[in-house]
C-alpha positions in Angstrom: 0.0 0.0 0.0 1.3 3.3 -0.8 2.5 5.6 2.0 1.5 8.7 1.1 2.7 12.5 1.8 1.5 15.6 2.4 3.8 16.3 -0.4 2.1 14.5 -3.4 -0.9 16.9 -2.5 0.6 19.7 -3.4 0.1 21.7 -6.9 1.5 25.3 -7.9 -1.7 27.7 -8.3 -1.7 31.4 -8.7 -3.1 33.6 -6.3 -5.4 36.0 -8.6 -7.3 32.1 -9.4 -8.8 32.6 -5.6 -12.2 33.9 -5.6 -12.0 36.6 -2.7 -16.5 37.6 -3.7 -18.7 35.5 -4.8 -20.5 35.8 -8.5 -23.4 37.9 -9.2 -26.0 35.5 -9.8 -25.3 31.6 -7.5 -25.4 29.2 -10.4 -23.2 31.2 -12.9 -20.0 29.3 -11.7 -18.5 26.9 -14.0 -18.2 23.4 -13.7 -15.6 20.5 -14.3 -16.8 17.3 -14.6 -14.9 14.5 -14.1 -15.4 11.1 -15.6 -13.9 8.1 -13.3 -14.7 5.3 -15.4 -13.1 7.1 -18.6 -11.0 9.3 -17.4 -13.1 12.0 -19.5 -12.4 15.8 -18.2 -15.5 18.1 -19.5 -15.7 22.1 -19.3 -19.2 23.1 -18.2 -21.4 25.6 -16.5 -22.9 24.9 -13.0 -26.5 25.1 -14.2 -26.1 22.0 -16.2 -25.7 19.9 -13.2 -29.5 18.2 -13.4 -28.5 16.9 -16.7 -25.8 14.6 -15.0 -28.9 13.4 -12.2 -31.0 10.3 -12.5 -33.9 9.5 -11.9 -32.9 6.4 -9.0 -30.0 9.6 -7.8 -30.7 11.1 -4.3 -29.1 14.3 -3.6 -27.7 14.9 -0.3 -27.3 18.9 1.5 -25.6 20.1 4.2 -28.6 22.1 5.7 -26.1 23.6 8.9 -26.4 27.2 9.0 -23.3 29.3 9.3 -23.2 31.6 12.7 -21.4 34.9 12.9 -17.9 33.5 15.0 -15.4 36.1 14.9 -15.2 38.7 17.4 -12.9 41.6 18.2 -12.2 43.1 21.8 -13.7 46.2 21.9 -10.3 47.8 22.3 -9.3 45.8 19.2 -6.5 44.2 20.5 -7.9 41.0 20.5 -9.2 38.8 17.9 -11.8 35.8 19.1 -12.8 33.0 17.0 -16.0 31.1 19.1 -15.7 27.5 18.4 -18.3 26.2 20.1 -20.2 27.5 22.8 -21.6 24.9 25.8 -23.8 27.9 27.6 -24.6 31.0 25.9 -22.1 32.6 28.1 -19.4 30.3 28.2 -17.2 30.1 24.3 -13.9 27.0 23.5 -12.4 29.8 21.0 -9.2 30.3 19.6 -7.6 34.0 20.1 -4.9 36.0 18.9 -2.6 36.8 20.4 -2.3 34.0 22.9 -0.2 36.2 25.0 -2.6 38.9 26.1 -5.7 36.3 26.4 -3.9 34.1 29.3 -5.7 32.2 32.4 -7.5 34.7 34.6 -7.1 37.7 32.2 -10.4 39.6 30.6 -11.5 40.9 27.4 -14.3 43.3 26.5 -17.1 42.8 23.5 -19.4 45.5 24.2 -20.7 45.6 27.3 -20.1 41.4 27.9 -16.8 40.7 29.6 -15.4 37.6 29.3 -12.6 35.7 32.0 -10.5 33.0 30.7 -10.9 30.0 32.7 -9.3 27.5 31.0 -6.0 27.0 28.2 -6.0 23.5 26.6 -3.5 21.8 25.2 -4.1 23.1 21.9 -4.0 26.9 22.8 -8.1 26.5 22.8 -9.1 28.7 25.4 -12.6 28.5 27.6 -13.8 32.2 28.2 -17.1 32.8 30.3 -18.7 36.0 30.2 -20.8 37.9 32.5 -23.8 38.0 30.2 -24.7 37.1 26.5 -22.4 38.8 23.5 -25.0 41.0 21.0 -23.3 38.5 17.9 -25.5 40.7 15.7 -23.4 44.2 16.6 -20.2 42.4 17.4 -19.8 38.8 15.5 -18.8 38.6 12.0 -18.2 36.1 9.7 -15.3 34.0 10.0 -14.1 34.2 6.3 -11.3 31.8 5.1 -8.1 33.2 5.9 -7.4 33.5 1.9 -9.6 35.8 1.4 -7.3 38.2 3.1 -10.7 40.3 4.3 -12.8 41.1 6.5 -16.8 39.6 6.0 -19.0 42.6 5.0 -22.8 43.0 4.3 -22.9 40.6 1.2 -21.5 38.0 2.7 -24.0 37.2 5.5 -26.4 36.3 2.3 -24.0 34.7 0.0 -21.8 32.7 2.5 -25.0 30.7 3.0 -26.9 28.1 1.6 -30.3 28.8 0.4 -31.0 25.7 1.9 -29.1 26.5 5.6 -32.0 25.5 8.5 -32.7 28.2 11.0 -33.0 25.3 13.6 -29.4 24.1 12.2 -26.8 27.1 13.2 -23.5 26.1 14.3 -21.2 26.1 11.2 -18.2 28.4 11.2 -17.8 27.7 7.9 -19.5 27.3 4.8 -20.3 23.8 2.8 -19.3 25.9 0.1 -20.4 23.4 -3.0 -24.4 24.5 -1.4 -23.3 27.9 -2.8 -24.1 27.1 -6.1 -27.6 25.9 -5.7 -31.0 27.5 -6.1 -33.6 27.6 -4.3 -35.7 26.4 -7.6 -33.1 24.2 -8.3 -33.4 22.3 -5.0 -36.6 22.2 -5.3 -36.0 20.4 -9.0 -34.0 17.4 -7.3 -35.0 13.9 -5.3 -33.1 15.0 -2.1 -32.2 15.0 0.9 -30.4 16.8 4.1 -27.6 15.8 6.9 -26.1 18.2 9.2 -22.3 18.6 9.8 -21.6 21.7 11.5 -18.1 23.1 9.5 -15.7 24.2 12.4 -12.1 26.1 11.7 -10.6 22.4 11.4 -11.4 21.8 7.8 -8.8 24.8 6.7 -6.1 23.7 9.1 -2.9 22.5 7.1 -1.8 19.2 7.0 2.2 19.4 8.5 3.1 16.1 9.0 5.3 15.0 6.5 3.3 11.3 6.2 -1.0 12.0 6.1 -0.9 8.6 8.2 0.4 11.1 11.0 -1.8 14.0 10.6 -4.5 14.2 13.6 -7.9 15.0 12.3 -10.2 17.1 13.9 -13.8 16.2 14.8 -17.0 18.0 14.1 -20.8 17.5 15.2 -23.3 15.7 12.7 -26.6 15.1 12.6 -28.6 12.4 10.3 -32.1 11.8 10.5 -34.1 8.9 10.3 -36.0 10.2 6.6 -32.5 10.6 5.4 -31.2 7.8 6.3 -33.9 5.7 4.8 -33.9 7.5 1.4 -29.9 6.7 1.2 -30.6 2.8 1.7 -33.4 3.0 -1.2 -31.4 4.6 -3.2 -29.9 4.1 -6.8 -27.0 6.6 -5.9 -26.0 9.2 -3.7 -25.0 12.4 -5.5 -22.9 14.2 -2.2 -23.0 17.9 -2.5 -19.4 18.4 -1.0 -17.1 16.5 1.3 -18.7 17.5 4.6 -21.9 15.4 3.6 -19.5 12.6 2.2 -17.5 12.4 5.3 -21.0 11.9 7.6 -22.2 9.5 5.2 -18.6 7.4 5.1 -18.7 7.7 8.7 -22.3 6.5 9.1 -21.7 4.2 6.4 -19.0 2.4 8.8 -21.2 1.8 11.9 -23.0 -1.3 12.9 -25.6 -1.6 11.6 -24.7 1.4 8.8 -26.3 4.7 8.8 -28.2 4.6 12.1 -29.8 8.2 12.6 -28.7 10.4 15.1 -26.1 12.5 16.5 -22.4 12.5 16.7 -19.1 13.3 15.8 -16.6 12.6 13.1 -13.4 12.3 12.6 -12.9 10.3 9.8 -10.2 11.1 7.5 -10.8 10.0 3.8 -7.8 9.5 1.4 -6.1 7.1 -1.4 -6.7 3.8 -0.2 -9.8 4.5 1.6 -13.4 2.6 0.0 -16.3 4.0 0.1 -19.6 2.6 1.2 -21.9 5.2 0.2 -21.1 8.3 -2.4 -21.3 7.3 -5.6 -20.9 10.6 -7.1 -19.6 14.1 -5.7 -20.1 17.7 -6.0 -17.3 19.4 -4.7 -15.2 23.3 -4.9 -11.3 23.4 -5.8 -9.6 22.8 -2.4 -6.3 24.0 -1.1 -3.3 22.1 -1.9 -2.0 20.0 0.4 -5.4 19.7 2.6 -7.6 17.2 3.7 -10.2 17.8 1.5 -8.0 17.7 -1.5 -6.8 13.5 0.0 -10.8 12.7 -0.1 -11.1 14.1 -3.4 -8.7 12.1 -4.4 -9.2 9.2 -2.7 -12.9 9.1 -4.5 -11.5 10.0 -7.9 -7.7 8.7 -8.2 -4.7 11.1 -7.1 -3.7 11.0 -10.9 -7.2 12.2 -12.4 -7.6 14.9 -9.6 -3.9 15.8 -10.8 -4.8 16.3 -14.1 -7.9 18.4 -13.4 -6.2 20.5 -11.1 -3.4 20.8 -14.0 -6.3 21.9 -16.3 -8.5 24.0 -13.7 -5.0 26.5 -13.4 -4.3 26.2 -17.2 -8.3 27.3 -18.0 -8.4 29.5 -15.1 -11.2 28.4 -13.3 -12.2 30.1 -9.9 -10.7 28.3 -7.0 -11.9 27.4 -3.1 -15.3 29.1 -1.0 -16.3 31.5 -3.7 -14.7 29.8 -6.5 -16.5 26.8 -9.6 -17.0 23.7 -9.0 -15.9 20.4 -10.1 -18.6 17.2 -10.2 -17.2 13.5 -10.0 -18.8 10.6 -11.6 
C-alpha cells in the first residue's frame, strides 16, 4: 500500500485564481466534470448539473447554517474566534494573540466581559462571560483566511446556503459546493439533508510529512431517520461536498450502517480508503495540500484529480469558497 505524503498533494496555483467575492447570480460558476470510469475531463457551467442526475439519484445537502464566530475586543487588541459554545455565556475559541488572552485575564465585547478560565492543550481557550455577546453588533463572519478580508454585508447572504436551517446554526464555515444551488433548483432534485456543522478544522494545514500522521479534527453531525432511509433505497448518492460525504462514510461504517442520530466525526478519507456510500460528488477546488483535496482524491484517483487540477489552473477556473465547481462521476 502506498505511503502517502503531504507532499504528493501539493500543486502550484496562482493567487489571482482565488475567488476573494462571490459571483453575481449563484449558479453562474462553471463546472468541471470528471469522468472516473473514462477518465473524460468536461468544461461546463454549473447550471447543467440536473443533466448529469438520475432519476434512482438522491441528492444529499448540508442544511447547517453558518453563525457569525469572529469577534474583536472592543479595544481591538484582541481577535476571538468562538468554536463552540456549551452555555450562551461560556465560548472554546481560539484568540490571537495567545499572550494577552492568558488564564484569569479579561476581554471586552461590548458591554459582555469575558474571564479566561481554561487554556488546553491546543491553545483552545474557555472564556465565560458575564452575560450574553449581542453576535449581531459584534460577531462577524469568519471568512477563510485567503480571502485576506474582512466579512461585509454581502457575505451574510452569500456565505450561506439557500437551503441552511434556521433550527441548524453552528457552522463556522461554509459547505461551500451548497453555494451554487438555487432555491428552484433544490426544489427540482429527489433530495435530501444531513447536518455537519463546519468548524475552523477543515482549513487547518496538513504538517506532518506522512498523512498517516496528521490528527484529524472532529466535528458535530446530525442524520435523521428520513435521510437515512432514502440513502438505503437509493440508486445513488450524489454528495453535494465533502462535509456530507464524510458523515455518510462515517455513518456508512457503523453497525448496523447509517443509524440516525447524532455524533461526531473524525474520519479522514484519502487514497486507499473505499467508500460505502457516495457514488458521485459535487465538490469546490480545495487548497493544496489539505484534507479535503486527499478525499477528493481518494474518491477520484490522485492522478485524475492531478490532471484536473493541472487543467483548472491552465483554463483559469475560480478556486476554493467562492470559486466553480468540479462534479465526480
Amino acid at each position: 500500500m502506498t505511503e502517502w505524503r503531504t507532499d504528493d498533494f501539493d500543486y502550484p496555483l496562482p493567487e489571482e485564481l482565488i475567488a476573494s467575492r462571490p459571483l453575481e447570480q449563484r449558479d453562474a460558476s462553471r463546472m468541471m466534470v470528471v469522468h472516473r470510469d473514462t477518465g473524460e475531463i468536461e468544461h461546463r457551467q454549473f447550471t447543467d448539473f440536473p443533466q448529469f442526475i438520475r432519476p434512482d439519484d438522491l441528492v444529499v445537502f448540508n442544511d447547517t447554517r453558518v453563525v457569525r464566530a469572529r469577534f474583536f475586543s472592543t479595544d481591538g487588541k484582541i481577535e476571538i474566534v468562538r468554536l463552540e459554545s456549551p452555555e450562551p455565556t461560556v465560548w472554546r475559541c481560539l484568540v490571537k494573540p495567545g499572550k494577552k488572552m492568558r488564564l484569569g485575564r479579561q476581554v471586552k465585547i461590548g458591554d459582555a466581559t469575558g474571564t479566561v478560565e481554561s487554556v488546553f492543550e491546543n491553545g483552545d481557550r474557555l472564556v465565560r462571560f458575564d452575560r450574553v455577546v449581542d453576535e449581531e453588533k459584534w460577531g462577524q463572519l469568519a471568512l477563510p483566511h485567503y480571502m485576506n478580508r474582512d466579512s461585509d454585508p454581502t457575505d451574510f447572504d452569500r456565505y450561506q446556503t439557500v437551503f441552511a436551517a434556521d433550527s441548524k446554526p453552528g457552522a463556522i464555515a461554509a459547505p461551500t459546493a451548497g453555494l451554487h444551488f438555487t432555491e428552484d433548483l433544490v426544489t427540482s432534485l429527489p433530495h435530501a439533508f444531513v447536518t455537519l456543522h463546519v468548524g475552523v478544522g477543515t482549513f487547518q494545514p496538513v504538517r506532518a510529512d506522512r498523512i498517516t500522521d496528521h490528527i484529524m479534527h472532529s466535528e458535530r453531525f446530525e442524520l435523521s431517520e428520513a435521510t437515512a432511509n432514502a440513502i438505503k433505497q437509493a440508486g445513488r448518492v450524489v454528495s453535494v461536498g465533502t462535509t456530507v460525504t464524510r458523515v455518510l462514510e462515517h455513518c456508512a461504517l457503523q453497525n448496523p450502517p447509517l443509524p440516525p442520530g447524532t455524533g461526531t466525526t473524525s474520519i479522514f478519507i484519502y487514497p486507499g480508503f473505499e467508500f460505502k456510500c457516495v457514488g458521485a460528488l459535487l465538490t469546490n477546488f480545495h487548497l493544496p495540500k489539505s484534507t479535503l483535496l486527499m478525499l477528493v482524491s481518494a474518491l477520484a484517483g490522485p492522478e485524475l484529480i492531478k490532471q484536473a487540477y493541472s487543467e483548472a489552473v491552465a483554463r483559469q477556473y475560480r478556486f476554493f469558497s467562492y470559486g466553480d465547481c468540479m462534479l465526480i462521476l
